[in-house]
Structure formats: C-alpha cells, structure tokens
C-alpha positions in Angstrom: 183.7 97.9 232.0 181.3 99.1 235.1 183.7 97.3 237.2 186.7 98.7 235.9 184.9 102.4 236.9 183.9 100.8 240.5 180.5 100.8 239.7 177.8 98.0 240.5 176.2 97.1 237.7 173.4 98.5 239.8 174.5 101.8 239.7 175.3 101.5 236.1 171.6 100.8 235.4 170.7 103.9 237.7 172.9 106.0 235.8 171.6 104.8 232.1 168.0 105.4 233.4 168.7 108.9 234.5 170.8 109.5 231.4 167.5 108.3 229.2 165.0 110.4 231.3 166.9 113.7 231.3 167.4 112.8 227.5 164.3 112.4 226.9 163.3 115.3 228.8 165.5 118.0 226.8 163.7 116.3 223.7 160.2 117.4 224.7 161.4 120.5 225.9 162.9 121.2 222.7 160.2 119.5 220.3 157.3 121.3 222.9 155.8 117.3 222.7 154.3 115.8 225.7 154.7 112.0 225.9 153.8 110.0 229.2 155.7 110.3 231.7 158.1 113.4 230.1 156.0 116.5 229.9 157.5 119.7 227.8 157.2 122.2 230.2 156.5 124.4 227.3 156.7 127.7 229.7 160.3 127.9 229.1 160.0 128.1 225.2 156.3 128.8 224.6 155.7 131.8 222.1 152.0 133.3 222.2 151.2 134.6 218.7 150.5 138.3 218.1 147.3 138.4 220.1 146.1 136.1 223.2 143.1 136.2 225.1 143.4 136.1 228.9 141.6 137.1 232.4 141.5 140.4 234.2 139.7 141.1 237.5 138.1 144.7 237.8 138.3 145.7 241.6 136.4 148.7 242.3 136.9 150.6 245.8 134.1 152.5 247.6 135.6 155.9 246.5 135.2 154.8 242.7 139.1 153.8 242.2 139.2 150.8 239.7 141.8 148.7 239.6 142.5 146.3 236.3 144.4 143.2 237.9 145.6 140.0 237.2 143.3 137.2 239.1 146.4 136.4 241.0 146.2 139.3 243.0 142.2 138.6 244.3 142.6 134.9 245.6 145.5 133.6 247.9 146.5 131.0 245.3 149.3 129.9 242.4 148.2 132.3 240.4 147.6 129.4 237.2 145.4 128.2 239.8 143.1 131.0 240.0 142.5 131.0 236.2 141.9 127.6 235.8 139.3 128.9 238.5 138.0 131.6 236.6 137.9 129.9 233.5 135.9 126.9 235.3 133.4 129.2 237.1 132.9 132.1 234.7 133.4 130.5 231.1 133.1 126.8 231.1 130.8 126.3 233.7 128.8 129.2 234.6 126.8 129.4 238.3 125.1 132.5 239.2 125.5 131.4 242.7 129.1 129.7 242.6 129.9 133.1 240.5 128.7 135.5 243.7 130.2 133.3 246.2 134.0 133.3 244.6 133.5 137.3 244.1 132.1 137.9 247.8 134.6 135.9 249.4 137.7 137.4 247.0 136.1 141.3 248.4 135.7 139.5 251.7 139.3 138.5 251.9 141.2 141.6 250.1 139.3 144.0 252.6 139.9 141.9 255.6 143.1 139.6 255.7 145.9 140.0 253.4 147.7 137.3 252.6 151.5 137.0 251.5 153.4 136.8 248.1 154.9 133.5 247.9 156.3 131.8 245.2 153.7 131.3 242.6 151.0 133.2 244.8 150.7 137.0 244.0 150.3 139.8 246.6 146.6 141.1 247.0 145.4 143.7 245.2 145.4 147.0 247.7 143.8 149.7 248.1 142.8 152.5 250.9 139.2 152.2 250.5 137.5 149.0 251.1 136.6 147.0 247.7 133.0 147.1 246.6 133.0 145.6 242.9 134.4 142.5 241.6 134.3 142.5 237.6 135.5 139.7 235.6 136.9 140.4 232.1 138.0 138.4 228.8 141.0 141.1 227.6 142.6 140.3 224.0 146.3 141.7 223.9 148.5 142.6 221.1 152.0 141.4 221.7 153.0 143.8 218.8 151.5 147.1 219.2 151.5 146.3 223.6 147.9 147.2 224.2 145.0 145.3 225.1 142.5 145.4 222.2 139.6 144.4 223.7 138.3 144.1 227.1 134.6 142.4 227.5 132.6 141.8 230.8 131.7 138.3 231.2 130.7 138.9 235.3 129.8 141.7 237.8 129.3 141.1 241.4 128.5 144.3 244.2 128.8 144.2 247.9 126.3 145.6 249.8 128.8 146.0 252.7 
C-alpha cells in the first residue's frame, strides 16, 4: 500500500512514528499525565484552585516608593527561572550570605543596566529613584474574590549605597 502512495516504506515508518508521538502527546496534554519522553505541558490546561501561594519582590526606592513586583522584573532571566531561584535560595535552601548577594546584585543591576524584555524574560522593575530595599515575600491569592490574602516576609536586604 506505501508503494501505491509513492512512499518508501521508510517514510511510512517516519510518518507512523510522528503519528504516535503527536498522539501520544495530545493524550498527556489532555489527561495532564507526564510519561517519559511526552510531558503534559500542563500550562495550557492547568487550573490553580481558589487560592495559590506564589513570590513577590518588594523594591523600595530611596524616596520611600515601594514597588510589589513579580521576581521576573528584578533578574534578567525566564521569569520560571527566577522563582525556581527564589524558591531554592529563600525557602528550600536558605544562605544569609547567598540571600544578600542575589539581593545586592538584583539592586546592583535595576539601578545600573537595564536589560530588555524578551520572550520569557520580563522588563526591569523602574523607577526614578535608585532602589535601596530588596524584600522577598510569600503572597496567598484568592482567584475568587482577586485579592492577595496574605503577604508574609521571608527576606529583607538594604543597600548602603
């Protein structure tokens, strides 16, 4: 029958492999199940309950300005890299010095050298006064009611600059 098409039976094998992987890949989309080597890529049809937890970065300016922001907008990286960053150094595995070398550097870098939005890499926070305080927060949301419910410290770092 591959003949009849043209095909090599070659190609035919190519196509029934891509056929089963992109199968197999609209499964575990759909199911949200992982299996090696399909992942779900559950951020197309993930659906966070009624509350979540997540990061914010408190960036204080040296007029007194604070600024609530995502921890996208203090480091020039994907932004799901910064809070696997933030949950590493500030939850997981806390460092008092690791901890005051991310913040100086992050106050370092908004006041001194912008960097570009790109893709999955956020703008920099801004601001007309030069950034003094770096605050890291655990914030609980309500989906329902759109507020954040809680926001608790977990680090604070100062410039002397």
């Amino acid at each position: 029958m591959l003949r009849a098409q043209g095909l090599s039976l070659a190609d035919g094998l190519w196509i029934s492999i891509a056929v089963l992987l992109s199968s197999a890949q609209i499964a575990a989309t759909v199911l949200d199940r992982s299996f090696w080597p399909v992942s779900a890529y559950n951020v197309f049809n993930f659906q966070p309950g009624s509350r979540f937890v997540d990061f914010e970065i408190g960036l204080t300016d040296s007029e007194g300005h604070i600024q609530h922001v995502h921890p996208g907008h203090v480091m020039p990286l994907d932004f799901f890299r910064v809070n696997a960053l933030i949950r590493d150094r500030f939850v997981l595995r806390p460092d008092p010095i690791k901890q005051a070398r991310i913040a100086r550097l992050s106050i370092e870098r908004l006041n001194a050298d912008p960097w570009f939005a790109w893709d999955e890499r956020y703008a920099p926070a801004k601001s007309s006064y030069p950034f003094r305080q770096f605050e890291v927060f655990l914030v609980e949301h309500d989906t329902a009611m759109q507020q954040v419910i809680q926001r608790r410290s977990l680090y604070s770092y100062t410039s002397l600059r």
